[in-house]
N, C-alpha and C positions, 0 to 999 in steps of 0.2 A: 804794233802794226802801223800805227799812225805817223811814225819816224822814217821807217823808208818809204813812205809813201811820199812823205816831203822830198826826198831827195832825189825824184823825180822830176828834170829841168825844168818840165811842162807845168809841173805842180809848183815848184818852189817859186817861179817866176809873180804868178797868178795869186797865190796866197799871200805875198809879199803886200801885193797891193792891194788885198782887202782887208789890211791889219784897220785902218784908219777908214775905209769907207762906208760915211753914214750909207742906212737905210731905213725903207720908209718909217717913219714914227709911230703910225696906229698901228701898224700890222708887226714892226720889230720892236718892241721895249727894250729889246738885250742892246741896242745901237747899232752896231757896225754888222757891216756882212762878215767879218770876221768869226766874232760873236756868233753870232746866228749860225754861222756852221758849225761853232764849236757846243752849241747847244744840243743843235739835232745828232752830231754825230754822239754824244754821250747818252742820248735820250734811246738810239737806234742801236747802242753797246748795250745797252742794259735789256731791250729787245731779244737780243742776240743772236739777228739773222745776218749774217757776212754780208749778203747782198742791201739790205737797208745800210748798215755800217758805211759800205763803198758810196751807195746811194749818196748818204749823210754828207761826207766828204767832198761829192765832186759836184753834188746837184746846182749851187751858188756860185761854184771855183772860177766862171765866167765872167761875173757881175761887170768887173772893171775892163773886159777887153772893149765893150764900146759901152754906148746910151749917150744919158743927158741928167743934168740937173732937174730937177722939179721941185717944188714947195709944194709942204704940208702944213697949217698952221704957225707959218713963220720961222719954220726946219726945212732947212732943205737936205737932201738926201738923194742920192744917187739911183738910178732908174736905169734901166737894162733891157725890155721886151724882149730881146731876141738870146737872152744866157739860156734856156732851155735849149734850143738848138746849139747853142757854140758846145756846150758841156755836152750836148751826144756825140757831136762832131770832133770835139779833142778827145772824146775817149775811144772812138773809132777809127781813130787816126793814129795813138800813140801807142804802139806794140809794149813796148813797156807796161807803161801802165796797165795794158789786157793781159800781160803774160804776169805780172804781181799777183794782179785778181784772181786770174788762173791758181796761182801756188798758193791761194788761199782761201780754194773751194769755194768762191763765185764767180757770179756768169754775168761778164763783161756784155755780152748782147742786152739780159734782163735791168741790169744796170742803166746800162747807157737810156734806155727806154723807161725807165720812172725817172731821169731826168730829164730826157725829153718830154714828159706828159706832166712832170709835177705841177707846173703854175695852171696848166688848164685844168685840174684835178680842185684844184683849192678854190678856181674862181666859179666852178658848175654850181648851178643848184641843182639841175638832176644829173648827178655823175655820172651814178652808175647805168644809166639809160646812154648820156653818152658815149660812156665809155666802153659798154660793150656794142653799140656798133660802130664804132671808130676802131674796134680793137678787134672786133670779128671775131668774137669769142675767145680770147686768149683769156681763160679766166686766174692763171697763174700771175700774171701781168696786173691786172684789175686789182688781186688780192693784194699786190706787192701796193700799189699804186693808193689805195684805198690805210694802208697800212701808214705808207709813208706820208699820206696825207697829214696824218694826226700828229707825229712824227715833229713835222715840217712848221706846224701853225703855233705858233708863241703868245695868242691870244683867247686859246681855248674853244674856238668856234666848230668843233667837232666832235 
């Protein structure tokens, strides 16, 4: 699955450059954003819900299209605020990529939207009060969201 996924221009571009780019230290051990996808996405295979799998794959795949540097105890590491949104917005943008997901029985909408929600998923202390009125009862969405949360976190805080 994970082979044509790359060879998608949008994908291959974007993954190229997170081969090498740190992230934050306390919250990523694994180092690079590369890593860290390749983490959650084998974490979210053994899961084995297609929609987490896709999730796994693209939630990050933004990191390097903008931000800034920051330092964490003498590391610095690459910072992004806004790859939530670029990753809902490339993947509702590239027909491709929604007609793959298509041929492999997930839902490019559901997708797109636990990328869109993940970081403010993992920074809530009351989520799920957030999240279900920000989400107006989409409880399909929460469960995914809530799922992927655990998924996502490389430091066990869930």
């Amino acid at each position: 699955m994970i082979l044509h996924f790359l060879t998608i221009p949008e994908i291959t571009e974007r993954w190229l450059r997170l081969r090498n780019l740190p992230d934050h230290p306390l919250y990523h051990p694994e180092g690079t954003t590369f890593q860290h996808i390749l983490k959650v996405y084998n974490k979210a295979t053994k899961a084995g819900y297609i929609n987490l799998v896709f999730a796994a794959l693209i939630h990050d795949i933004c990191k390097a299209d903008s931000g800034y540097w920051k330092e964490y105890e003498g590391i610095q590491y690459w910072s992004n605020p806004d790859h939530p949104q670029q990753a809902y917005d490339l993947l509702m943008a590239c027909d491709e990529l929604k007609f793959y997901i298509w041929t492999q029985q997930g839902d490019y909408n559901l997708i797109a939207n636990i990328c869109l929600y993940h970081q403010q998923v993992k920074e809530m202390t009351d989520t799920t009060k957030f999240l279900r009125r920000q989400l107006q009862g989409d409880n399909l969405l929460l469960g995914y969201l809530l799922a992927f949360r655990t998924l996502d976190d490389m430091i066990n805080r869930y």
